[in-house]
Structures are given as C-alpha cells and as structure tokens.
PQR file of N, CA, C, O and H, with PARSE charges and radii, in Angstrom:
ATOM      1  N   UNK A   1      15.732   0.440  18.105 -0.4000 1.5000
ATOM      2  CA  UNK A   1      16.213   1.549  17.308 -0.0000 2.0000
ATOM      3  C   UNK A   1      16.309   1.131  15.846  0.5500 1.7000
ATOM      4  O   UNK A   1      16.766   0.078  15.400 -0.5500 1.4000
ATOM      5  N   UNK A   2      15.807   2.126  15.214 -0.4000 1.5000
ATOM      6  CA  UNK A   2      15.836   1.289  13.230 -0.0000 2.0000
ATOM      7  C   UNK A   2      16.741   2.472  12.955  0.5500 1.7000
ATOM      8  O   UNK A   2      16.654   3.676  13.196 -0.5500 1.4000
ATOM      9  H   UNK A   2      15.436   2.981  15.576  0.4000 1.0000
ATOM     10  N   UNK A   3      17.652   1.691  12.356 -0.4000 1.5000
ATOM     11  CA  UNK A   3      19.283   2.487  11.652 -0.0000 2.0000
ATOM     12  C   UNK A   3      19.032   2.133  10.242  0.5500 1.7000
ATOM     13  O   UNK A   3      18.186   1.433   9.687 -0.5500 1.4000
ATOM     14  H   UNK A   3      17.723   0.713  12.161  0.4000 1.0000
ATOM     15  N   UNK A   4      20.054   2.851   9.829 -0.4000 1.5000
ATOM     16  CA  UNK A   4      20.355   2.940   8.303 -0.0000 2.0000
ATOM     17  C   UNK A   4      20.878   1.685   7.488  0.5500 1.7000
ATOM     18  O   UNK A   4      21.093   1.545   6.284 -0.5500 1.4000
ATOM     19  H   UNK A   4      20.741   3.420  10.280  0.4000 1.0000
ATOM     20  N   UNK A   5      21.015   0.776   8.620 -0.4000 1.5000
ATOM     21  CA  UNK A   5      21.608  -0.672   8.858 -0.0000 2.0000
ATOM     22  C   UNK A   5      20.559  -1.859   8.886  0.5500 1.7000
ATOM     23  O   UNK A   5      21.093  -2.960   8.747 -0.5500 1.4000
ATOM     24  H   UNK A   5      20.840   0.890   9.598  0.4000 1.0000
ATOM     25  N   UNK A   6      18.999  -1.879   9.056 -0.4000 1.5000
ATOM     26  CA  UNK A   6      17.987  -2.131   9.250 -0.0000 2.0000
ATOM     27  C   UNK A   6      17.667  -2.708   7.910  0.5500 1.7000
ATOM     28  O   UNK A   6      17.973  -2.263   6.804 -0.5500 1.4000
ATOM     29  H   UNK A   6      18.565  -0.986   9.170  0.4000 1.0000
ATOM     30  N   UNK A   7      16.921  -3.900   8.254 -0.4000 1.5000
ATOM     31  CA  UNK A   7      16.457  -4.416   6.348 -0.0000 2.0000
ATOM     32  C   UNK A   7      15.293  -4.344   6.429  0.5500 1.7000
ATOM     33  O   UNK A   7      14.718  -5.192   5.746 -0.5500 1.4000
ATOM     34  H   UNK A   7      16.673  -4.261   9.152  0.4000 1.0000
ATOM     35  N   UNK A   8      14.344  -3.356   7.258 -0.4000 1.5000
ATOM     36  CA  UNK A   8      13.171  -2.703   6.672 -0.0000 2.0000
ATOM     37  C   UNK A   8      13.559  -1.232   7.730  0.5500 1.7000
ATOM     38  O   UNK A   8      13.530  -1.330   8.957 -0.5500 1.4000
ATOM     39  H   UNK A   8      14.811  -2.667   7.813  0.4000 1.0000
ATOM     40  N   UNK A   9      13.903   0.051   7.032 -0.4000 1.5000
ATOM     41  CA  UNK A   9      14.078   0.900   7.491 -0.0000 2.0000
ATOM     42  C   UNK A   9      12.389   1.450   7.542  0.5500 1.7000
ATOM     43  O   UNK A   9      11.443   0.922   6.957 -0.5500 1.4000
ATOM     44  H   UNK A   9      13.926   0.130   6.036  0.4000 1.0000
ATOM     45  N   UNK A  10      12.367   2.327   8.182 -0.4000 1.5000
ATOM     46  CA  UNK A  10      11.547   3.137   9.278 -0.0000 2.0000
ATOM     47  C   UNK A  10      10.652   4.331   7.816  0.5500 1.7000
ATOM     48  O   UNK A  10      10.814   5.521   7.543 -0.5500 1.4000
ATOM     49  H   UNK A  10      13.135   2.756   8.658  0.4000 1.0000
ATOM     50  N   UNK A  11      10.142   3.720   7.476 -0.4000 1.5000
ATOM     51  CA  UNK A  11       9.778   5.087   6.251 -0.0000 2.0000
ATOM     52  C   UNK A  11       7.714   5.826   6.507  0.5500 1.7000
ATOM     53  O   UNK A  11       6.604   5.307   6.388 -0.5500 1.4000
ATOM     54  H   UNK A  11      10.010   2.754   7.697  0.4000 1.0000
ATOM     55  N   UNK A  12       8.029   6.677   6.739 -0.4000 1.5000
ATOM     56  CA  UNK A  12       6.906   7.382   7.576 -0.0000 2.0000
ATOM     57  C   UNK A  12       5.758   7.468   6.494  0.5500 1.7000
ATOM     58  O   UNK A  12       5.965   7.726   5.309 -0.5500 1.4000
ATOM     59  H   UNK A  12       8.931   7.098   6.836  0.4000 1.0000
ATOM     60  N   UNK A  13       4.411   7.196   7.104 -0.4000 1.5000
ATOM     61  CA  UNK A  13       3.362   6.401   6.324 -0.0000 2.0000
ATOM     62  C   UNK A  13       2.968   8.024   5.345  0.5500 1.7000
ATOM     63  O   UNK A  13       3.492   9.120   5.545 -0.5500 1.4000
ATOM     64  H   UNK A  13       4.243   6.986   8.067  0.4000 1.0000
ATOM     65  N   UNK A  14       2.064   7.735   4.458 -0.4000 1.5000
ATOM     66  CA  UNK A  14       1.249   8.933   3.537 -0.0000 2.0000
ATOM     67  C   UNK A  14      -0.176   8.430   3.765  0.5500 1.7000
ATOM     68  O   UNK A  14      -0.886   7.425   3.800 -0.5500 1.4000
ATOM     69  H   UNK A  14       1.638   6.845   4.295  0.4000 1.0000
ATOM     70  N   UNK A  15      -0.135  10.443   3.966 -0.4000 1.5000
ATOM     71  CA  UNK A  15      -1.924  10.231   4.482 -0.0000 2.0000
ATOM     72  C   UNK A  15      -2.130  11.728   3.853  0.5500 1.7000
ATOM     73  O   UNK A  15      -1.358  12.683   3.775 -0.5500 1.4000
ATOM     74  H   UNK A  15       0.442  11.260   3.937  0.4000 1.0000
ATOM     75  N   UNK A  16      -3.595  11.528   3.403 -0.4000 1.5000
ATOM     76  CA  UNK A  16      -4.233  12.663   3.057 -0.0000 2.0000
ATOM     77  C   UNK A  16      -5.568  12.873   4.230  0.5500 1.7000
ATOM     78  O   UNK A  16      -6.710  12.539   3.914 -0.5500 1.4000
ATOM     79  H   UNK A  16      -4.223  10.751   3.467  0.4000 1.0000
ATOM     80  N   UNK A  17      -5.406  13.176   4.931 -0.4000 1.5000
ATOM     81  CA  UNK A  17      -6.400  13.523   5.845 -0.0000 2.0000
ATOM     82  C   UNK A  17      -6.853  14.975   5.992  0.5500 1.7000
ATOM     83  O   UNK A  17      -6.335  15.935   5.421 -0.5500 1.4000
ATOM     84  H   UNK A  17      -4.479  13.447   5.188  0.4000 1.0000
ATOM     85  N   UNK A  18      -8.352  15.020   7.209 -0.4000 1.5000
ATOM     86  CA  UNK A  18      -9.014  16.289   6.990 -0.0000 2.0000
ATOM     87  C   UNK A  18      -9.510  16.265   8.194  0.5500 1.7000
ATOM     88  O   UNK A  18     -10.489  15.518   8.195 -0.5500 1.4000
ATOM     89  H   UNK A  18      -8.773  14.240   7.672  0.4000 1.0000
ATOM     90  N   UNK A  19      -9.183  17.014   9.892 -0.4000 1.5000
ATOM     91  CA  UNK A  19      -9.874  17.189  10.517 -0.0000 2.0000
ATOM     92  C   UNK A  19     -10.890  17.696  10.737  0.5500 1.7000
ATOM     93  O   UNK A  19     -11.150  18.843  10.372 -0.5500 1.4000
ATOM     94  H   UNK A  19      -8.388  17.620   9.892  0.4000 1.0000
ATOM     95  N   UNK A  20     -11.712  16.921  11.407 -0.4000 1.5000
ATOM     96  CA  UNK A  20     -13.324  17.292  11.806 -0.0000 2.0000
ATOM     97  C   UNK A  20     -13.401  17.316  13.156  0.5500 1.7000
ATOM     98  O   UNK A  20     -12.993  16.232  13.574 -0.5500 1.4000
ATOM     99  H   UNK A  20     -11.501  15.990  11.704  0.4000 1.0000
ATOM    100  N   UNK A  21     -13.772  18.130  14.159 -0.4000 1.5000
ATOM    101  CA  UNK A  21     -14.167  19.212  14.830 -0.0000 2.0000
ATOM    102  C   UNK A  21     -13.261  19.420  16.087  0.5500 1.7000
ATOM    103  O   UNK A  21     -12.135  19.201  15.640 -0.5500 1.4000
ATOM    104  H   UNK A  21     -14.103  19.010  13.820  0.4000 1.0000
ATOM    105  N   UNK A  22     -13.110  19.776  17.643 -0.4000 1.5000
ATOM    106  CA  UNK A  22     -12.457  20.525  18.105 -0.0000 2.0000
ATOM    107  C   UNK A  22     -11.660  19.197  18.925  0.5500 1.7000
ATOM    108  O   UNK A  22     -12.182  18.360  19.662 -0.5500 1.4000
ATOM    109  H   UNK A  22     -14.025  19.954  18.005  0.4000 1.0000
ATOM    110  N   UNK A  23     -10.238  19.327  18.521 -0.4000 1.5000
ATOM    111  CA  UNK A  23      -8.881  18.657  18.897 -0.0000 2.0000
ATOM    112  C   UNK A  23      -8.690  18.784  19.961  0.5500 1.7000
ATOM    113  O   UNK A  23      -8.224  17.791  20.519 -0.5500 1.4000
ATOM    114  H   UNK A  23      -9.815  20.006  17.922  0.4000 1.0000
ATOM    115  N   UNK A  24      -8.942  20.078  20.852 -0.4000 1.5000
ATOM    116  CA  UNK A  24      -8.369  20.240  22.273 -0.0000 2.0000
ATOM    117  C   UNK A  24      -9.333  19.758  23.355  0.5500 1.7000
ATOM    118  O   UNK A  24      -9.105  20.247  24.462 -0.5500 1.4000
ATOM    119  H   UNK A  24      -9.321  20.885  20.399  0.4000 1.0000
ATOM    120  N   UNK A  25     -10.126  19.102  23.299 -0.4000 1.5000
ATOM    121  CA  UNK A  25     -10.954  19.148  24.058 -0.0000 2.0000
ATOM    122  C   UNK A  25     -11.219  16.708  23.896  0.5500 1.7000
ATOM    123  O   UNK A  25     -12.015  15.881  24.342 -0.5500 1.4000
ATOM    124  H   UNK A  25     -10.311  18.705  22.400  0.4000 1.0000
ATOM    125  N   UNK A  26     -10.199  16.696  23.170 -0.4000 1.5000
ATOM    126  CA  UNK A  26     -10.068  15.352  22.329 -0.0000 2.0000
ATOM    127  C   UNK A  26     -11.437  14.044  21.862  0.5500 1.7000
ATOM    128  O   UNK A  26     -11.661  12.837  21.959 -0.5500 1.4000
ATOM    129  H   UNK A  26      -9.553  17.368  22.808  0.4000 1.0000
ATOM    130  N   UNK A  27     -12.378  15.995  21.042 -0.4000 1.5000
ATOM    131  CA  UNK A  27     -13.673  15.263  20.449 -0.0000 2.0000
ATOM    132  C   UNK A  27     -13.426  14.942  19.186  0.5500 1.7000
ATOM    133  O   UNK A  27     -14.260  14.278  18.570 -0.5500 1.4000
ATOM    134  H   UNK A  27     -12.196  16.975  20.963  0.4000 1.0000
ATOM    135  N   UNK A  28     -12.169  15.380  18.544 -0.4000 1.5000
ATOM    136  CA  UNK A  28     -11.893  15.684  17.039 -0.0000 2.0000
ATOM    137  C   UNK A  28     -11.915  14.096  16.160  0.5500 1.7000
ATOM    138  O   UNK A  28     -11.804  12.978  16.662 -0.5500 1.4000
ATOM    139  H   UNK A  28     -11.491  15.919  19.044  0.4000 1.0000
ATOM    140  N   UNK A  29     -12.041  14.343  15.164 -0.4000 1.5000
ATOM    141  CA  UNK A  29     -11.967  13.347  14.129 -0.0000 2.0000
ATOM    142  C   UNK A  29     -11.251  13.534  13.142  0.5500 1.7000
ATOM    143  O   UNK A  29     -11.355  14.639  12.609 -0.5500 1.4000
ATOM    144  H   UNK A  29     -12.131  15.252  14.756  0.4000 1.0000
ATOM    145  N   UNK A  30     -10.104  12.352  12.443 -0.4000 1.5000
ATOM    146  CA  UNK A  30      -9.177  12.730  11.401 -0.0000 2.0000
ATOM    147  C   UNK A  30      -9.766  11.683  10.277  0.5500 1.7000
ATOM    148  O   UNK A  30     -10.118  10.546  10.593 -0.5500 1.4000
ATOM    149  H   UNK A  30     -10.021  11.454  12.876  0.4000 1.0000
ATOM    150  N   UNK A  31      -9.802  11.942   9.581 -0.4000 1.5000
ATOM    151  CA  UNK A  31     -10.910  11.079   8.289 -0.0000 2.0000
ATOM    152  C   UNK A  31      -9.562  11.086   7.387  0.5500 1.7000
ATOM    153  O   UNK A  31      -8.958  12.131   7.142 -0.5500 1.4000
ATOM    154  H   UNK A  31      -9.516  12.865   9.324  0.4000 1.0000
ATOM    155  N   UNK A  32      -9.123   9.717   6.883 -0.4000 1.5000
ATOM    156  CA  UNK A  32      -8.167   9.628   6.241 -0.0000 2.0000
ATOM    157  C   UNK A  32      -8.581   9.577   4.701  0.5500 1.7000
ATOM    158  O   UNK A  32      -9.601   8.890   4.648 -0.5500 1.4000
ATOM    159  H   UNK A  32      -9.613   8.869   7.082  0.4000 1.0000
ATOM    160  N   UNK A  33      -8.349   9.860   3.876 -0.4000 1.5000
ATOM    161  CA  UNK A  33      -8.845   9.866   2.682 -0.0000 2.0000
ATOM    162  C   UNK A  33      -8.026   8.621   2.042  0.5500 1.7000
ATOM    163  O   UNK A  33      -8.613   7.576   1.761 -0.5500 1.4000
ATOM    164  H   UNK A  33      -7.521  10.419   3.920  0.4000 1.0000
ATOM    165  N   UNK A  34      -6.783   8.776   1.850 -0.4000 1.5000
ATOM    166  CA  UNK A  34      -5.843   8.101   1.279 -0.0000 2.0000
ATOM    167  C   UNK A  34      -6.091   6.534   1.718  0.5500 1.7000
ATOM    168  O   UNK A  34      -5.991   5.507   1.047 -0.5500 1.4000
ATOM    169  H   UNK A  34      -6.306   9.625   2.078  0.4000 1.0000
ATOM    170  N   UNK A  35      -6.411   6.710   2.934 -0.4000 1.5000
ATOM    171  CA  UNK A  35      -6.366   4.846   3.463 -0.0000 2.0000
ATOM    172  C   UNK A  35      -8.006   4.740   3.502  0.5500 1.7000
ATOM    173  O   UNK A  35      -8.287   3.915   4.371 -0.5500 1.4000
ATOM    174  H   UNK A  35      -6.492   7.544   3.479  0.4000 1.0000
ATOM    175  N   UNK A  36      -8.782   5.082   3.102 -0.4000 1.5000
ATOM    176  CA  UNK A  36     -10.083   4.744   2.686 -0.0000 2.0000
ATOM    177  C   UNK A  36      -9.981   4.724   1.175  0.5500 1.7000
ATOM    178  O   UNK A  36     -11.097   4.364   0.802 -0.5500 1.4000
ATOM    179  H   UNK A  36      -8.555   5.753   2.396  0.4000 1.0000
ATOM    180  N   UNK A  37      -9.344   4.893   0.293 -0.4000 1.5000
ATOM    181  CA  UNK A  37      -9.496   4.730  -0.984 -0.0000 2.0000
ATOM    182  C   UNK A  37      -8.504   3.747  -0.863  0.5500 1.7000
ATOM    183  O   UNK A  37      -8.964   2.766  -1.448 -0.5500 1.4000
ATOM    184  H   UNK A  37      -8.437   5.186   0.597  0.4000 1.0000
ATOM    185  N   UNK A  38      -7.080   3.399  -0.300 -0.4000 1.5000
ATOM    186  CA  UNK A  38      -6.852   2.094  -0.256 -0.0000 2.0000
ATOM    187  C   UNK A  38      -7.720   1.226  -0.065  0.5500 1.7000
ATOM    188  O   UNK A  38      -8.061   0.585  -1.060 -0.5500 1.4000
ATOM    189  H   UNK A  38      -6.707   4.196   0.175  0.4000 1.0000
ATOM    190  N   UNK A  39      -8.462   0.860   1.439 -0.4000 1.5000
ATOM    191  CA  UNK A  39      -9.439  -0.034   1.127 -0.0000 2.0000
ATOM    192  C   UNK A  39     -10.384  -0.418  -0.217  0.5500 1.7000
ATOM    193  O   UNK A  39     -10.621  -1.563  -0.603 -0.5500 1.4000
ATOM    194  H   UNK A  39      -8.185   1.380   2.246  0.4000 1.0000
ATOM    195  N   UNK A  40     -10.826   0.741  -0.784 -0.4000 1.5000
ATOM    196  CA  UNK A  40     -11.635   0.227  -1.532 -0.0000 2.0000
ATOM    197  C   UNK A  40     -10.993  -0.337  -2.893  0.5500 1.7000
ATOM    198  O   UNK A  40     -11.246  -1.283  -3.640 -0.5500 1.4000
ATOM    199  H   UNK A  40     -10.634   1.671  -0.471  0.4000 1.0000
ATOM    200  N   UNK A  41     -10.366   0.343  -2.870 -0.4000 1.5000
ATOM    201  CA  UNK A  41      -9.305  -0.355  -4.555 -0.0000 2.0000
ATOM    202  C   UNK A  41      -8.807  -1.689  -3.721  0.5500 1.7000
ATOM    203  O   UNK A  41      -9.245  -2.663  -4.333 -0.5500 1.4000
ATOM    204  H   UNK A  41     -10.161   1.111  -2.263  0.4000 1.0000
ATOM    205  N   UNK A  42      -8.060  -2.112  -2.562 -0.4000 1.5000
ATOM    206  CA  UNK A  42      -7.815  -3.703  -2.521 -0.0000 2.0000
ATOM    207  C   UNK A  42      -9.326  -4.090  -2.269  0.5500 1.7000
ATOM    208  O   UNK A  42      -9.141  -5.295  -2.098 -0.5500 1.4000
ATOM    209  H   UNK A  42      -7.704  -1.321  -2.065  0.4000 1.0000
ATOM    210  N   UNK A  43     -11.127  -3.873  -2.078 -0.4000 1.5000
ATOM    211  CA  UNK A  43     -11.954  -4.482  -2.530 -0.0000 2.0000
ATOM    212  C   UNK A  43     -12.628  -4.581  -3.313  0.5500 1.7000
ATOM    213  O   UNK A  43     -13.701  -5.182  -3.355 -0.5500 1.4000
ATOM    214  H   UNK A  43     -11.277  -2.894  -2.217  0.4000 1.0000
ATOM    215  N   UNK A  44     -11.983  -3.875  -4.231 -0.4000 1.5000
ATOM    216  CA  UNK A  44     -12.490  -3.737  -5.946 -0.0000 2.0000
ATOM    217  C   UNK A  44     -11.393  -5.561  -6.223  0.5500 1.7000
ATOM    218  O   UNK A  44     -11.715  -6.715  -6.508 -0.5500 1.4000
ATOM    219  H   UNK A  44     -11.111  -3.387  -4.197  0.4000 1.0000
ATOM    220  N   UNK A  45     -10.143  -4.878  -5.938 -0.4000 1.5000
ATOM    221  CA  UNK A  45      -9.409  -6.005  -6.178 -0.0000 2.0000
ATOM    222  C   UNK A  45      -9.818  -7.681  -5.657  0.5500 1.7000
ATOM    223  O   UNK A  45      -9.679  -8.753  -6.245 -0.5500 1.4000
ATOM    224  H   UNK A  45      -9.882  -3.941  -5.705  0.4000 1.0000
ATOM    225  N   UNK A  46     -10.241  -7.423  -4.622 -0.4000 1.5000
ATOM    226  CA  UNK A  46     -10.327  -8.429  -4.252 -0.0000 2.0000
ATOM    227  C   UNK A  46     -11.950  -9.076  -5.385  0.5500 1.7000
ATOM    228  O   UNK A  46     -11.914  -9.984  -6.216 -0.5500 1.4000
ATOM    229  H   UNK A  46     -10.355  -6.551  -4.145  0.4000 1.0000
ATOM    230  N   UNK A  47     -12.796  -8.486  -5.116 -0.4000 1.5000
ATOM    231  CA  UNK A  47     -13.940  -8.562  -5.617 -0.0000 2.0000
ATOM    232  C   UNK A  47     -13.354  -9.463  -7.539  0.5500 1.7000
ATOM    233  O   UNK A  47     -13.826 -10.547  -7.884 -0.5500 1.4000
ATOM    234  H   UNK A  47     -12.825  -7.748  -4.441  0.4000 1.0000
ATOM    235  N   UNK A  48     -12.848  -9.070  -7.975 -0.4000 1.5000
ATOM    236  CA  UNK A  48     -12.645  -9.600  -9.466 -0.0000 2.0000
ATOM    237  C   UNK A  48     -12.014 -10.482  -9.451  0.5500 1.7000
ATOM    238  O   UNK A  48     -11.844 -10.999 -10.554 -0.5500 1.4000
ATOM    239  H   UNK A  48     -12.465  -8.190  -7.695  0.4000 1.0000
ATOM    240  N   UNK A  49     -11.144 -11.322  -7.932 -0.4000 1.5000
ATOM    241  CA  UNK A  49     -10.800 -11.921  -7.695 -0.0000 2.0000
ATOM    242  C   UNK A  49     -11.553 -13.779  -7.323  0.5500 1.7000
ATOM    243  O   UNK A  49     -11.320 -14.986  -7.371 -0.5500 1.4000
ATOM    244  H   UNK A  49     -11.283 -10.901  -7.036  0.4000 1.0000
ATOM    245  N   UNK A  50     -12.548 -12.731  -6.964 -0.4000 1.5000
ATOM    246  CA  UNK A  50     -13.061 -13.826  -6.126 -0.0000 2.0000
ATOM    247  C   UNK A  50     -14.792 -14.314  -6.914  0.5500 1.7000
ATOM    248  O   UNK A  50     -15.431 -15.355  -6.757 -0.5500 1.4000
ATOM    249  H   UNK A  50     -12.737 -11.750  -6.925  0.4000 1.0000
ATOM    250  N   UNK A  51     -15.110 -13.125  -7.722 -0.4000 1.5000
ATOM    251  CA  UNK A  51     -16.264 -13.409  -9.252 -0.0000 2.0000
ATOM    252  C   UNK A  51     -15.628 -14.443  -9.736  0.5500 1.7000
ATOM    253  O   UNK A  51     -14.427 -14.651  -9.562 -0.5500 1.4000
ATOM    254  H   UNK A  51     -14.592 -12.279  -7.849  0.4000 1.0000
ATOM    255  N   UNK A  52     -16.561 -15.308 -10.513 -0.4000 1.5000
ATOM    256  CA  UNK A  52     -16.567 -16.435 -11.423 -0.0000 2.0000
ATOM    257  C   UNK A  52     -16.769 -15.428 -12.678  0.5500 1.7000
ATOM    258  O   UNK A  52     -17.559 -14.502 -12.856 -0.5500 1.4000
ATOM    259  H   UNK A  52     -17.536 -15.139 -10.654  0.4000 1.0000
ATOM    260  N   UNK A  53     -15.473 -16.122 -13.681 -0.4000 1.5000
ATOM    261  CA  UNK A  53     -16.013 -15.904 -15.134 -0.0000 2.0000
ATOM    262  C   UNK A  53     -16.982 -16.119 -15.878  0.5500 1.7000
ATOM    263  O   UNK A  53     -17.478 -17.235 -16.034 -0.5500 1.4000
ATOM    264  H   UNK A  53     -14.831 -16.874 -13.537  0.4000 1.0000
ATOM    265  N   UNK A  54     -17.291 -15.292 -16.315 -0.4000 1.5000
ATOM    266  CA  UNK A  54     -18.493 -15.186 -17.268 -0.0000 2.0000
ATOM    267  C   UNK A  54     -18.424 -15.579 -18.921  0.5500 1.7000
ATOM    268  O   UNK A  54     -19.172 -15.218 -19.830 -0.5500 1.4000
ATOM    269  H   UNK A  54     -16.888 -14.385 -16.188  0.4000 1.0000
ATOM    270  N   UNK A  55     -17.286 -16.420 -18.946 -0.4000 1.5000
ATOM    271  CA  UNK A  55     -17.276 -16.082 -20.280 -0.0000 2.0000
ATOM    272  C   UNK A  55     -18.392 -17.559 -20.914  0.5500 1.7000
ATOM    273  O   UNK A  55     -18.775 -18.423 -20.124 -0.5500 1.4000
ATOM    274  H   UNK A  55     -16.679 -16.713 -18.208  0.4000 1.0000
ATOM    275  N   UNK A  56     -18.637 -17.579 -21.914 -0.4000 1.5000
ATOM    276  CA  UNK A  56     -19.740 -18.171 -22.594 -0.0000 2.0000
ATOM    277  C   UNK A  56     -18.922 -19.291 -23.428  0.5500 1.7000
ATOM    278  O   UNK A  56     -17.873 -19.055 -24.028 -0.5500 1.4000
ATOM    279  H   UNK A  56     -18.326 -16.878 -22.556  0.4000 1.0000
ATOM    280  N   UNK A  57     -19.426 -20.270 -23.382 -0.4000 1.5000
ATOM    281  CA  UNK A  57     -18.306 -21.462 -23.964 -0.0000 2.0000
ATOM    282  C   UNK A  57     -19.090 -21.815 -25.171  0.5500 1.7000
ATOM    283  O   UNK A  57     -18.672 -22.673 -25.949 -0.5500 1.4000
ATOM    284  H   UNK A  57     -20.278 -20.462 -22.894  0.4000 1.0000
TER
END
C-alpha cells in the first residue's frame, strides 16, 4: 500500500497517446507519443554524449 507516508509516493505516469484500431476484440494499438519523444530526446542526449569533440587545436 503507498500512503501519504511513503518516500516515493505513487504519482500516476503522463501520456499523450492515440488509439489505433478496434479495442474490443483486443486487436487495438495505443501509440504513445509522449514516451516516444522521451526516447528520442534521452538519444539525442545520449548521442552528444558519447561524440568526440571536434574542436580544432
């Protein structure tokens, strides 16, 4: 049980999503937008991370 007492309380995730096609039948697809543009910004991040400088001595 996570209480108000908890030193990581319970905080419900953010999503921008968009279903694609029929749910009841459980063929559907939920395409997250929000956590696919996370990925790519931490591999942008990572990416400038992990390039060698270019600078010219």
């Amino acid at each position: 049980m996570v209480d108000s007492e908890s030193i990581i309380p319970h905080i419900a995730p953010i999503t921008v999503s968009v279903p694609f096609g029929d749910f009841s039948n459980g063929q559907g697809y939920l395409i997250d937008y929000f956590a696919i543009a996370m990925v790519v910004f931490l591999v942008w991040l990572l990416k400038g991370l992990m390039t060698p400088n270019k600078s010219s001595n």
